[in-house]
N, C-alpha and C positions, 0 to 999 in steps of 0.2 A: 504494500500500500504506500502510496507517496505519500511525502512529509511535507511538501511543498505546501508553502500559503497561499489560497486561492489570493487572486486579485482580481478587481473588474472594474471597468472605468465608471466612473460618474459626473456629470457635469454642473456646473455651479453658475451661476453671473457674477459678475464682476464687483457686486456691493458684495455677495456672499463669500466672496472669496476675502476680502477682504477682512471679513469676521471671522472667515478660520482663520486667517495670520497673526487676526490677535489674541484669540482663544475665546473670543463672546459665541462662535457657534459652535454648538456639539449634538444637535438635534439635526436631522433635516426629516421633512414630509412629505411623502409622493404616493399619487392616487394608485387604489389597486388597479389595474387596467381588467377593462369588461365587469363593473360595477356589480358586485352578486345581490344587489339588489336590498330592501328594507328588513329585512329577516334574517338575516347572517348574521348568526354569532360566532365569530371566531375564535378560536385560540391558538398560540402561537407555539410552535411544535418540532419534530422531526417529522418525516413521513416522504415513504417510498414514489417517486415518478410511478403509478400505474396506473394507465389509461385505462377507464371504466365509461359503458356507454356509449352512444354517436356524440355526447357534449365535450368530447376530448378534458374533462373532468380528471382529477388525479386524488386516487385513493391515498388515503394517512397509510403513513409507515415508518419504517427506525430509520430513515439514511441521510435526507433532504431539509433543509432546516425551510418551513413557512407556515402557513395558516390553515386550520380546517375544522371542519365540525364532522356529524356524523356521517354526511354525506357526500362530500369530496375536500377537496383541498387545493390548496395555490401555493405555488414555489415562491419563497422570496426572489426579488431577482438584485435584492443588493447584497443576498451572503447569509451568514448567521453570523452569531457572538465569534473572533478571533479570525474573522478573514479580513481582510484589506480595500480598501477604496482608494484609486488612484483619478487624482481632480483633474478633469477637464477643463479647460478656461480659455479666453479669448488668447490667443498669442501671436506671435513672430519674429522671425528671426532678422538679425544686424549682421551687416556685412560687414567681414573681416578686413582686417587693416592689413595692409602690404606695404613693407620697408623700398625703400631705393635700390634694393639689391634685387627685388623680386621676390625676396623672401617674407613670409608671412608672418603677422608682428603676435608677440602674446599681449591682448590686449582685451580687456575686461570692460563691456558697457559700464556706463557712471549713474546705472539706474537696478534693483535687481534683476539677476541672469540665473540661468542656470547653462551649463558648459554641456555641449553634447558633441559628440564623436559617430562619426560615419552615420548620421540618421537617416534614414528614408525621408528625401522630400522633392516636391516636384518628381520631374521624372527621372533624379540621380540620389545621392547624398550632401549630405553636408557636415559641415565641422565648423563646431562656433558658437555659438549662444543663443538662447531663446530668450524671449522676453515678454511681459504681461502685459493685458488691456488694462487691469488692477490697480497698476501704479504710475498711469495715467499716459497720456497721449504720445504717442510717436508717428512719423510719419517718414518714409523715406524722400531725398531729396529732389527725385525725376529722376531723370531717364540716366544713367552711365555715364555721360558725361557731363552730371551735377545740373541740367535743365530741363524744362518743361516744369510742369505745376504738381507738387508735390502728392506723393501719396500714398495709400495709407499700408499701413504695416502689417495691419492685422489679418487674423485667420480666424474662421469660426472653431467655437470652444469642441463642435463635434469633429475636427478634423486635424484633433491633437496627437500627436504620436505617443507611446508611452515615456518614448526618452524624456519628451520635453517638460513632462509634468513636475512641479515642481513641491506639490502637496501628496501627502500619501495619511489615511485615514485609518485605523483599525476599527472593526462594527463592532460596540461593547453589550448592545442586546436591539434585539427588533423584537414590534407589537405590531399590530394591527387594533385602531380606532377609529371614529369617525371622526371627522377633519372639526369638527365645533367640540370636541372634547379637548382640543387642548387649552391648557391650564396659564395660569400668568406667568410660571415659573417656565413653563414648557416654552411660551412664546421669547422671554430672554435667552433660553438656550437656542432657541433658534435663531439669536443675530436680531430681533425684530426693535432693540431698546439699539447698538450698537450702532445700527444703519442709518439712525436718524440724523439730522442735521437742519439749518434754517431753511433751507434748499430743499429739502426731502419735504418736511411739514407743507411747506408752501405749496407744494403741488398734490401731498394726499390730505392735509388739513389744511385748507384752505384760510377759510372763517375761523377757524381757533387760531392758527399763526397769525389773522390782523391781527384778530382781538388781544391776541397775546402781547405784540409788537404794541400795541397801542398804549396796552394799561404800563407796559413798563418804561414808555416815555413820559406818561401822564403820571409816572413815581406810585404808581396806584397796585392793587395785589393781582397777577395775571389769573386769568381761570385755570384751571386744573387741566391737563394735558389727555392726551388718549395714553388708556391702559397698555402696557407691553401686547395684550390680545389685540386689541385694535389696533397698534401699529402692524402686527403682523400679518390682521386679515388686511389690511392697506398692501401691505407687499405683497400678498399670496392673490391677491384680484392683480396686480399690477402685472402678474406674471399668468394665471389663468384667466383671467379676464371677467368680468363686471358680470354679480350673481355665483362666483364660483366657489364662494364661500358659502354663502344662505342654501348651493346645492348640498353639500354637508355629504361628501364622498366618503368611503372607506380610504381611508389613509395606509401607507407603511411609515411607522415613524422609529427610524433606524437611530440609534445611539451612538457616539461615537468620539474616539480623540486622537489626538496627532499620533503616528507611528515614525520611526525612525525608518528611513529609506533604506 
């Protein structure tokens, strides 16, 4: 039997990644896909891949770490307790510096990198540094011989390599719940208190960031703020889209903390 630790990619946006780098995320929530509907009580388990019925349904057993009741079951598909997540995110890569001799300079972007060696990209390899959408804007200069109108750097988060990744996640437990069961505590481990900012309010709390801006110019007591829950369902519409909360999905809400590479 292999020893080896599973690993499986997972992708994040660019605020969330930023809450793992600081340690405000250790939760993340993602729908079960093909919703088993208002009656499913699940429990979170082992249980064997065996396909029962025309429903391609999967019967409980000792092997598979997900969810099931008495009548079928669903595979996690981000792992069980002690496997690994490796993060997906916007990137790109910076072209190497070449000395006067033609020879190639060791030379380190002056933003975070990560260093990679012979990676699969485009239609060859490369050697040289990756870099984040994360920590903020890059743009290469045009075209080779430093003209034309600048542009942009990046890559989408699903078309990350493994090399390039530069977060790596161990799973410390998965549930399954429905997406309005979680808790105030739950919403800070999700990053939802971290992510805010004057910026961020102003565009999911609109009327509470005047009123707030107002009373604290008029020296006056600002109103009370949205809960860690409501900043969250603010992010989780902003990403599923408007009503995707009040739908109140079956959730996987996977547990999690930094693993060493």
């Amino acid at each position: 039997m292999s020893t080896q630790i599973k690993e499986r990619p997972i992708l994040f946006s660019g605020a969330m990644v930023r809450a793992l780098l600081d340690g405000s995320k250790t939760q993340t929530r993602r729908i079960v896909k093909d919703d088993p509907g208002p009656y499913w009580m699940p429990r979170v388990g082992l249980y064997n891949p065996v396909v029962i019925a025309n429903g391609g349904y999967e019967a409980p057993g000792p092997e598979i770490y997900g969810a099931s009741d008495e009548h079928h079951g669903r595979k996690c598909p981000y792992g069980q307790p002690g496997h690994r997540l490796w993060v997906r995110e916007t990137w790109g890569v910076v072209s190497n510096a070449w000395g006067e001799d033609g020879n190639l300079v060791d030379w380190v972007p002056d933003r975070p990198a990560t260093a990679v060696h012979e990676m699969r990209f485009g239609g060859g390899y490369y050697s040289g540094h990756a870099i984040y959408a994360a920590d903020g804007g890059y743009e290469w200069a045009g075209d080779d011989d430093g003209g034309g109108e600048p542009r942009s750097a990046w890559h989408p988060s699903i078309h990350m390599p493994r090399a390039a990744s530069r977060i790596l996640l161990e799973v410390v437990s998965v549930r399954v719940e429905r997406l309005n069961a979680c808790s105030q505590s739950d919403a800070i481990s999700e990053g939802a208190v971290s992510i805010r900012s004057k910026e961020w309010d102003r565009e999911h709390f609109p009327v509470w960031r005047y009123l707030f801006d107002e009373a604290v110019a008029a020296g006056e007591k600002p109103p009370v703020g949205p809960s860690p829950v409501q900043a969250y369902q603010a992010l989780w519409e902003s990403i599923n889209g408007v009503g995707s909360w009040d739908a109140d999905p079956w959730v996987w809400v996977v547990e999690f903390k930094r693993a060493m590479p």
